[in-house]
C-alpha positions as CSV (number, residue, x, y, z in Angstrom):
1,X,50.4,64.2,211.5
2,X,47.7,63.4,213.6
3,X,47.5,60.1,215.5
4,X,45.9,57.3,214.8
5,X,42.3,57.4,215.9
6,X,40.8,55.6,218.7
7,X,37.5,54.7,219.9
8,X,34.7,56.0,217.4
9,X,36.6,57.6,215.3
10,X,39.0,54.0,214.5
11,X,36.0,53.4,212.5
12,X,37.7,55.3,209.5
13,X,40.0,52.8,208.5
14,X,39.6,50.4,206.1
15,X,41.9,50.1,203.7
16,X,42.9,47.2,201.7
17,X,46.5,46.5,200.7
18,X,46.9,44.6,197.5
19,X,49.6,42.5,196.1
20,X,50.9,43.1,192.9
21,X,50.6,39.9,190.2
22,X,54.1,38.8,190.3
23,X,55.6,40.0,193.6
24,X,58.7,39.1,194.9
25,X,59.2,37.2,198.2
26,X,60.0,39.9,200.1
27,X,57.5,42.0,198.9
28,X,54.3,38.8,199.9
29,X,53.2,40.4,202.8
30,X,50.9,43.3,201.7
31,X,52.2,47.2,202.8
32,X,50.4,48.1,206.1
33,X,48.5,51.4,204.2
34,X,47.1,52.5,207.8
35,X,44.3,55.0,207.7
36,X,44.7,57.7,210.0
37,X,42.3,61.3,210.4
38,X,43.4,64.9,209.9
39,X,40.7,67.3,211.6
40,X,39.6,70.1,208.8
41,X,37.4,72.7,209.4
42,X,34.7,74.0,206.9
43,X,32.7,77.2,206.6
44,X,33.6,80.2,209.4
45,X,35.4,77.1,211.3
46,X,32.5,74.1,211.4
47,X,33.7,70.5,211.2
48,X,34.5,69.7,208.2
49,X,35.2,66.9,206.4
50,X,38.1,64.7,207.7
51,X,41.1,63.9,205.8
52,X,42.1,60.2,205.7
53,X,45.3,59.6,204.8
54,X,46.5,56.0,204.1
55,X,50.6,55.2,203.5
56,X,51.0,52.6,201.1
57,X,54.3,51.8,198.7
58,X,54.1,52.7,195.8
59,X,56.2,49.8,194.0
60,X,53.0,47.6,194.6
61,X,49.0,47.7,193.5
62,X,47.2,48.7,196.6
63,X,43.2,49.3,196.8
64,X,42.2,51.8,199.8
65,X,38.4,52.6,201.1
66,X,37.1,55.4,202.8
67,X,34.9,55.3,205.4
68,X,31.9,56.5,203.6
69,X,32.5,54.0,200.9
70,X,35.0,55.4,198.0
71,X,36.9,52.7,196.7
72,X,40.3,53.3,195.1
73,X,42.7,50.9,193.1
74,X,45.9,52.1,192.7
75,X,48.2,51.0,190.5
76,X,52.1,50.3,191.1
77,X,54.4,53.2,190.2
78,X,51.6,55.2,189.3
79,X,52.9,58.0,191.3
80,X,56.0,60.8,190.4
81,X,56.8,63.9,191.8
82,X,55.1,67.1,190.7
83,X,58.0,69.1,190.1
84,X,60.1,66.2,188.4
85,X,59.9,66.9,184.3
86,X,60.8,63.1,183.9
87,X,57.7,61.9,185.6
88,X,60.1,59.2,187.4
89,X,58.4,57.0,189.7
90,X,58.4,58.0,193.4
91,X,60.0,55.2,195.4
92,X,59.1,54.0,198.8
93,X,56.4,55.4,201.1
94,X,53.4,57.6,199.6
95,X,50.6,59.2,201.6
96,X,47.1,59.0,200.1
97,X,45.3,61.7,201.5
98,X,41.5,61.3,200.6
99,X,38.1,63.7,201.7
100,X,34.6,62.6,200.6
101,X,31.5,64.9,200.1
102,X,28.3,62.8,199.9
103,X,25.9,64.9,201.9
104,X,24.0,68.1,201.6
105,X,26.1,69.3,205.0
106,X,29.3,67.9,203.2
107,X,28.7,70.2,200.4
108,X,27.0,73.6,201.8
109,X,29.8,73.9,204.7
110,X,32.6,73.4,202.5
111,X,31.5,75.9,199.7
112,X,30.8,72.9,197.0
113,X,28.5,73.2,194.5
114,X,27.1,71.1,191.8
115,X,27.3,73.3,188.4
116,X,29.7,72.7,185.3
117,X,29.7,76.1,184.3
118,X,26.3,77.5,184.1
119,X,24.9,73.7,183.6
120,X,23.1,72.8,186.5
121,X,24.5,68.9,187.5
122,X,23.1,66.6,189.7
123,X,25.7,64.6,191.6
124,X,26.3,61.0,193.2
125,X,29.5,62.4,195.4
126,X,32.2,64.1,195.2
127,X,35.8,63.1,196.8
128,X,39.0,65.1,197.1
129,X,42.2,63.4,196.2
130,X,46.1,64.4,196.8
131,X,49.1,62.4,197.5
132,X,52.7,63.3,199.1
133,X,55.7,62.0,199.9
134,X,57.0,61.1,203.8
135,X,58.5,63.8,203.3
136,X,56.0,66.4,201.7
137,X,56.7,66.6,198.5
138,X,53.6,66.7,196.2
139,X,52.8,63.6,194.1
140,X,50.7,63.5,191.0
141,X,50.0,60.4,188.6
142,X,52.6,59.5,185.9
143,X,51.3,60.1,182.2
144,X,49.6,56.6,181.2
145,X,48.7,55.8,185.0
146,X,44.8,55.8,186.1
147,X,43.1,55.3,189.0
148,X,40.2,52.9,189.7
149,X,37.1,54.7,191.3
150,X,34.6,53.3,192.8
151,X,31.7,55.4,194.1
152,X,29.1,54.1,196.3
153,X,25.1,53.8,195.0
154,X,22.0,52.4,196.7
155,X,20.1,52.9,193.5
156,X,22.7,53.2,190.7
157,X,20.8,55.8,187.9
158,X,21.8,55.8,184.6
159,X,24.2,58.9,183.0
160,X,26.7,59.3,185.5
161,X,30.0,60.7,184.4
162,X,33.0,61.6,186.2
163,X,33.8,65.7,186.1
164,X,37.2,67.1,187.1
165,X,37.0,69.9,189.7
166,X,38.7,73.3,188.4
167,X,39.1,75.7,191.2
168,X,38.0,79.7,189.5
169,X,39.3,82.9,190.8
170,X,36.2,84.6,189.9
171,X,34.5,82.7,192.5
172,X,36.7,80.8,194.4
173,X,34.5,77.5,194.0
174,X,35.2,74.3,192.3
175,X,33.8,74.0,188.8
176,X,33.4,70.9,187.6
177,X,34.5,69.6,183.8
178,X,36.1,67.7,181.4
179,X,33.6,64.9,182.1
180,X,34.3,61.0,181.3
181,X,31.6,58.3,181.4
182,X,31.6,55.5,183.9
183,X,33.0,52.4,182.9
184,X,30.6,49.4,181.3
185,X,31.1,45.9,182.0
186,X,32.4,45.0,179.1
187,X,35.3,47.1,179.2
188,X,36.3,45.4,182.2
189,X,38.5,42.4,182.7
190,X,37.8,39.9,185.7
191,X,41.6,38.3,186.9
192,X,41.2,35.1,188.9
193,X,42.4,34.9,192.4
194,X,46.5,35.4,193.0
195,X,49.6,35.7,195.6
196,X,52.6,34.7,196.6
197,X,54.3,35.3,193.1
198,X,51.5,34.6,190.8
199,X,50.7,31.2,192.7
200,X,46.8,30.0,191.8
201,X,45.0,29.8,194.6
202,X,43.8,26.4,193.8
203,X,47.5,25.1,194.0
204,X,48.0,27.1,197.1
205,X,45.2,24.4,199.2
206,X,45.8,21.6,196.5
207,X,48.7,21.4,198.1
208,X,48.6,21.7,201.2
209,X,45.0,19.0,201.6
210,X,45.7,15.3,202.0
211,X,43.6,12.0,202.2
212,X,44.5,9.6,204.9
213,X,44.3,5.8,204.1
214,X,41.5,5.6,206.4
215,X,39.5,8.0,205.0
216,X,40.1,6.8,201.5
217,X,38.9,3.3,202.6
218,X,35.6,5.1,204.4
219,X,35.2,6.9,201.1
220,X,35.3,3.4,199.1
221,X,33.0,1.8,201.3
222,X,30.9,4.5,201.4
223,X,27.1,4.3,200.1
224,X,27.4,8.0,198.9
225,X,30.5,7.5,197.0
226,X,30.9,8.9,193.8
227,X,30.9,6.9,190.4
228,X,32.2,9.4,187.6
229,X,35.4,10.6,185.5
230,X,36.3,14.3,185.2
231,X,39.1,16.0,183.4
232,X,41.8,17.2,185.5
233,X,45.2,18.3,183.3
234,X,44.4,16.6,180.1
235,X,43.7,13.2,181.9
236,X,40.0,11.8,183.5
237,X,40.2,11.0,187.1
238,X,37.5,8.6,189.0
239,X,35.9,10.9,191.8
240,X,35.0,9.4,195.1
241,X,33.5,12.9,196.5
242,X,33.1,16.7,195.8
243,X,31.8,19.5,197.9
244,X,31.9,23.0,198.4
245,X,33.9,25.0,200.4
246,X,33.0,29.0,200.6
247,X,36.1,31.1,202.2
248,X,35.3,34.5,203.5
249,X,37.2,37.5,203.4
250,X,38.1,40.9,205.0
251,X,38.9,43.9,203.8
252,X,42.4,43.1,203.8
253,X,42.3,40.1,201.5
254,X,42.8,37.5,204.5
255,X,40.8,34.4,205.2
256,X,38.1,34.9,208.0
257,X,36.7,31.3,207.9
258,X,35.2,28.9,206.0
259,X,32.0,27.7,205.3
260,X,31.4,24.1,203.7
261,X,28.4,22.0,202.6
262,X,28.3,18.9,203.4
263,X,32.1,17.6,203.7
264,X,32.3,13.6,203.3
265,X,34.1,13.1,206.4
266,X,35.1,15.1,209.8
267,X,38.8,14.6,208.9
268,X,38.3,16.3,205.3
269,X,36.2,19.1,206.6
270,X,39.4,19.9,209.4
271,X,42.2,19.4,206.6
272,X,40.0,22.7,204.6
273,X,40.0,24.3,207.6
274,X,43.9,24.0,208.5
275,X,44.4,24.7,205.0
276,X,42.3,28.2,204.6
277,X,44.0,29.1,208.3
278,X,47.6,29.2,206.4
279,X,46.2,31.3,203.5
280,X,48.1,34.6,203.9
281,X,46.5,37.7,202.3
282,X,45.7,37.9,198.4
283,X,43.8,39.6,196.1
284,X,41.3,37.8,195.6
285,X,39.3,38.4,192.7
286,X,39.9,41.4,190.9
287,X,38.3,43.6,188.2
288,X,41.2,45.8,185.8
289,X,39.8,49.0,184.0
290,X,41.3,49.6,180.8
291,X,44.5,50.9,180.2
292,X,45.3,55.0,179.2
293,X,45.4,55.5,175.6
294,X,49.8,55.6,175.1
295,X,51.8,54.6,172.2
296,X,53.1,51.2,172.6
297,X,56.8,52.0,173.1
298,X,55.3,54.3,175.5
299,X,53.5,52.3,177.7
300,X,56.8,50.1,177.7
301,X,58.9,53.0,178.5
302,X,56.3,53.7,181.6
303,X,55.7,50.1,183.5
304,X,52.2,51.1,184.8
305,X,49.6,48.3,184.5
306,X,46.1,49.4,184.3
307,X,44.7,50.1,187.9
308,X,42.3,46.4,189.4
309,X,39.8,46.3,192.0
310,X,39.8,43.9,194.5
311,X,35.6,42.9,194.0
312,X,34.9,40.3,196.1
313,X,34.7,39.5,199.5
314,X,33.8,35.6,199.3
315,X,35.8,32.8,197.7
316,X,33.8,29.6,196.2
317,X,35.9,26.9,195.7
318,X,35.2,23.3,194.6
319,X,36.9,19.9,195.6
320,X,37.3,16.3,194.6
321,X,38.7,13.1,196.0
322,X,40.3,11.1,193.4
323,X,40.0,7.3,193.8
324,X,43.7,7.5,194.6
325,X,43.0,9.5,197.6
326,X,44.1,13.0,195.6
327,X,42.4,16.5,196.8
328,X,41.6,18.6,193.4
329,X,40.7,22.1,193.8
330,X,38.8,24.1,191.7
331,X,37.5,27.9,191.5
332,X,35.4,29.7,189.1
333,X,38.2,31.3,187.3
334,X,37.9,34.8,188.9
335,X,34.3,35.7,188.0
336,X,33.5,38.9,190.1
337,X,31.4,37.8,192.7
338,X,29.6,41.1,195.0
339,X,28.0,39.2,198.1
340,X,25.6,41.5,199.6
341,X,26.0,42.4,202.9
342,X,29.1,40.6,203.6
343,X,32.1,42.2,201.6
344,X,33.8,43.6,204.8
345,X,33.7,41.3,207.9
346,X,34.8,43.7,209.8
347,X,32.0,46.2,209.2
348,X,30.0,47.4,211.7
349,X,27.3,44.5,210.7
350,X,30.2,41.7,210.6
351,X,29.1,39.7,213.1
352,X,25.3,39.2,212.1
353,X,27.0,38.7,208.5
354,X,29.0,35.9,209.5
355,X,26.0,34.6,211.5
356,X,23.7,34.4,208.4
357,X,26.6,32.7,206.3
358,X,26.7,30.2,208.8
359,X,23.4,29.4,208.5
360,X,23.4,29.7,204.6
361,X,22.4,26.5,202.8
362,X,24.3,25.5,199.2
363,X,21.6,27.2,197.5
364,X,21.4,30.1,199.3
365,X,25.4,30.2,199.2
366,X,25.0,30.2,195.1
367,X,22.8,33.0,195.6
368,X,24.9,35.3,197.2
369,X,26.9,35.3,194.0
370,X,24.6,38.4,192.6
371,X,27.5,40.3,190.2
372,X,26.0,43.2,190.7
373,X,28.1,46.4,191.9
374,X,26.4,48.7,193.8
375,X,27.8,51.5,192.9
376,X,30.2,53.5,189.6
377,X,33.6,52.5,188.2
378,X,35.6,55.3,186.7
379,X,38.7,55.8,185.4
380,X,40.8,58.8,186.4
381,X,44.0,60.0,184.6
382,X,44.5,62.9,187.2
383,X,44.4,63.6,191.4
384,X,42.5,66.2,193.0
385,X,38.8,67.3,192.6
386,X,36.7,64.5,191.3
387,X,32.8,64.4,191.3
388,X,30.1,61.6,189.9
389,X,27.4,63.6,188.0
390,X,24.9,63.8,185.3
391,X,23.6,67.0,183.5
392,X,20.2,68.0,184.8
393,X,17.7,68.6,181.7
394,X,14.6,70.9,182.5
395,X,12.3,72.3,179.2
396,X,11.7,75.3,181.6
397,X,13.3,78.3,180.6
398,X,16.5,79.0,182.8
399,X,16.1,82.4,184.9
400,X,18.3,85.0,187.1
401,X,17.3,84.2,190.6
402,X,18.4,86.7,193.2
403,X,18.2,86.5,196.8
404,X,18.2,90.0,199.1
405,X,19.0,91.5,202.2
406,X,22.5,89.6,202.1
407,X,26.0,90.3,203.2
408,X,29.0,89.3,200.9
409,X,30.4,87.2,203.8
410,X,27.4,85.4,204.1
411,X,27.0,81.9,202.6
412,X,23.8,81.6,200.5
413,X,23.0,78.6,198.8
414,X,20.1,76.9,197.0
415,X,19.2,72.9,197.9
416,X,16.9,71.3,195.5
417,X,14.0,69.1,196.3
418,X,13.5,67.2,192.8
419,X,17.6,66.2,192.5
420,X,20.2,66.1,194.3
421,X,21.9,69.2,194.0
422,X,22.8,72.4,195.5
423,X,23.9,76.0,194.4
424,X,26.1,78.6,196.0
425,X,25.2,81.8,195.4
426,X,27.4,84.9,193.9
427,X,28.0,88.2,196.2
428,X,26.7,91.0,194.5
429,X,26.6,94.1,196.7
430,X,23.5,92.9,199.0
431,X,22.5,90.0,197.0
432,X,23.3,86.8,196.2
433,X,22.4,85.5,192.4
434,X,21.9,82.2,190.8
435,X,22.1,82.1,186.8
436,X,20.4,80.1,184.7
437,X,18.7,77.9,187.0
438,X,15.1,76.1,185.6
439,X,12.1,78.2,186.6
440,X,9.8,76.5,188.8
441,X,12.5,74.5,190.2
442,X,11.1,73.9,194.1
443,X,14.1,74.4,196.2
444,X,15.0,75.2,199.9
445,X,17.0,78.8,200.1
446,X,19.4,78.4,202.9
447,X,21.2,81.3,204.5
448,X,24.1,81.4,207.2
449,X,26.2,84.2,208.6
450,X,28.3,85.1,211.8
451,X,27.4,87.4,213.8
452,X,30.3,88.1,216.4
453,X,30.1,84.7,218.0
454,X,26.9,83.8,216.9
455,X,25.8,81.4,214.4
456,X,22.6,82.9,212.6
457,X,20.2,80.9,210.2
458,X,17.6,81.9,207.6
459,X,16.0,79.1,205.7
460,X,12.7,79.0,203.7
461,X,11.5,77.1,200.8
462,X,10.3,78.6,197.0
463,X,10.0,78.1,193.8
464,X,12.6,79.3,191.2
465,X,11.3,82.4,189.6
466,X,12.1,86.2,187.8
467,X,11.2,87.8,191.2
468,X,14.0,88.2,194.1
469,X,13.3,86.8,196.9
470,X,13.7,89.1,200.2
471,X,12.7,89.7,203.7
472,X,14.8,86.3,204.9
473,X,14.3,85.9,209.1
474,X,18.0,85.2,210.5
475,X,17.3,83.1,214.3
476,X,20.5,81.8,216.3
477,X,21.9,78.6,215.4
478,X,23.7,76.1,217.3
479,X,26.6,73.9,215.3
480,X,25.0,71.2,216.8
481,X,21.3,72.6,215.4
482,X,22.4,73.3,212.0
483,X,23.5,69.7,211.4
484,X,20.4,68.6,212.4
485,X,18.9,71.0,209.8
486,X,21.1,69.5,207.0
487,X,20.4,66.2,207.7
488,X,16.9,66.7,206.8
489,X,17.7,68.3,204.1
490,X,20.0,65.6,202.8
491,X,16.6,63.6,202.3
492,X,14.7,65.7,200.1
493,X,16.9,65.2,197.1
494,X,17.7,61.9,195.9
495,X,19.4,61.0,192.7
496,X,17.6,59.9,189.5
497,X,14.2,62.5,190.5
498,X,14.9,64.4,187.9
499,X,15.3,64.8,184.1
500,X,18.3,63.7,182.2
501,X,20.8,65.0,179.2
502,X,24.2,62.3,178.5
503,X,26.1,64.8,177.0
């Protein structure tokens, strides 16, 4: 196991450890899922992709986030062995181990392609998830048990589905099936904030924020002062003052601060702050996809809740003083809230975040409260390959295309300029083809081989058509070079330039 990264590469971890809703005491403190790196090599022994793996237990929920922005929610006792016929849940430690492929360089160097058969797909990502015991033993999800996905968007496009990646012989590459569509709103169910054994967190501060005589008689003499009734537990109370108090969050579900608007007094505005200080971490709003399809005894028989998503990374909360000098605390009932910008205070941007809160007035606070995800929730019912997709739809007839003057061993691949999408090419003899892809299609053909110790390139850009393309100009290639090279190309193909089919 590799240690646990310093320096630039710390910036990895990130995960967030959940509580479930009705832990036990000795189970409050959320499971320390540290993220650590594995090294993995790609195509004739580039850096690949890293492995992160994140231990978590598996007797409680725990959400866990990959550096380039896969969100995961996991539920408790989701996971059994994959040799046990009982599908028992695994006790004790469990190590996530979780790759993500978002880039053009992700997905040429590690032989990935975006096709479902000979249906040409064009993806938002593709992640690679497998889960062991401490011990290595090989952990699959329990019949009924589903993770959460979430997959980073800037620009969210309509169509996306979720295809499960099926390793062929005949190729050797991952093809990509069985897909399901993202989740919609409406299936989802928003759960307020929780902890310490199911505890509101409006009881949590409620009782913990007290009135002094003095400042009850400098609220009753105040100008300011409030003169009306609200309902608190069946009964109307007289209200001297209300304000708002906005808590911020990390990625871990513990309180970074607070931000408040206009507190009535110094005193009150310190009690909040004491208060949010002793907060210990939570989940703090959370979104729950739907459960599996099971028969009712079944789901009994199993325990698995349906997976939730911690989906916020600010708190609003609401309080009163009572003409009796009572603090009442309020909160919007768990509405998902998705500030921009400032979900992670650790980020790499945390401090400028936490800056422009500070500066935020009340009606710039309510406007960080967009409910909007950036981004696609999925369900999946099974570890492993996993890829966001839509099928690409072109009225152009589909044609062989077939590149010469190539070696078996070398990697050959097609990188299209109208979607994002790329195409490994199939060895034959010296060739590599590319069925039923739309004619006209403008794409860049990209070419790599070894040569000894040399790295050679050949790149050059076409359109799709009948006629093979030949007379490719290998040059040298350093590692460094060709990631430079894919970089660019990562740019000419964004999601949602082309056509669409929802099938």
């Amino acid at each position: 196991m590799a240690e646990k990264p310093t320096g630039p590469a710390a910036a990895y971890a990130g995960p967030v450890a959940a509580l479930p809703e009705a832990a036990t005491p000795a189970e409050a403190a959320p499971w320390p899922a540290t993220a650590e790196l594995e090294p993995a090599t790609a195509w004739a022994g580039l850096p690949g992709v890293p492995t992160q793996v994140f231990r978590l237990q598996a007797a409680l929920d725990t959400t866990v986030s990959g550096v380039r922005g896969t969100t995961l929610a996991l539920p408790a006792n989701a996971f059994a062995y994959a040799d046990d016929p009982e599908q028992k849940a695994v006790a004790g430690t469990v190590e996530v181990r979780l790759r993500e492929f978002v880039s053009v360089a992700d997905m040429v160097l590690n032989g990935l392609h975006t096709a479902s058969g000979d249906n040409l797909l064009e993806t938002g990502g593709m992640v690679q998830l497998t889960a062991r015991t401490s011990d290595g033993r090989s952990c699959q999800l329990r019949p009924g048990a589903a993770v959460l996905v979430r997959l980073p968007a800037p620009r969210p496009v309509a169509g996306m589905q979720l295809f499960r990646g099926v390793p062929t012989a005949a190729t050797g590459r991952v093809d990509w099936q069985s897909p399901r569509r993202a989740l919609r709103p409406r299936q989802l169910r928003a759960g307020a904030p929780v902890f310490r054994a199911g505890m509101p967190l409006r009881l949590f501060l409620q009782r913990r924020l007290v009135c002094s005589e003095a400042t009850l008689r400098e609220l009753r003499r105040s100008p300011q002062r409030l003169r009306r009734k609200m309902w608190h537990e069946g009964r109307r109370v007289r209200v001297l003052a209300a304000w708002k108090a906005v808590i911020l969050l990390d990625s871990a579900g513990r309180a970074r601060g607070v931000r408040q608007t206009a507190p009535p007094t110094p005193e009150l505005r310190a009690n909040v702050e004491r208060a949010v200080a002793q907060l210990p971490a939570f989940l703090p709003a959370y979104l729950q996809a739907p459960a599996e399809k099971q028969p009712r005894q079944r789901r009994r028989t199993l325990g698995v809740k349906p997976p939730r998503l911690r989906a916020r990374g600010v708190v609003p909360v609401w309080l009163t003083v009572t003409k009796r000098g009572r603090i009442l605390v309020k909160t919007d009932k768990g509405r998902p809230v998705y500030p921009a910008g400032i979900q992670d205070p650790e980020a790499p941007n945390a401090e400028a975040a936490r800056q422009r809160l500070g500066k935020l007035s009340e009606q710039e606070l309510a406007a960080l409260e967009t409910r909007q995800l950036g981004g696609y929730l999925f369900t999946a019912s099974s570890l492993g390959w996993l890829n966001c997709d839509r099928f690409y739809n072109s009225n152009e007839p589909k044609v062989l295309f077939t590149v010469r003057d190539t070696e078996p061993e070398d990697l050959v691949c097609l990188v299209f300029h109208n979607l994002r999408a790329v195409l490994g090419g199939t060895a034959a003899g010296r060739r590599h083809e590319f069925k039923k892809v739309p004619r006209g299609e403008p794409v860049t053909v990209l070419a790599l081989r070894r040569r000894g110790t040399e790295l050679e390139m050949a790149m050059t850009q076409t359109a799709v058509g009948g006629t093979p393309l030949s007379g490719l100009h290998y040059q040298p290639v350093t590692p460094a070079q060709l990631q430079t090279v894919l970089r660019q190309l990562d740019h000419i193909g964004q999601p949602g330039a082309g056509g669409l089919s929802s099938r």
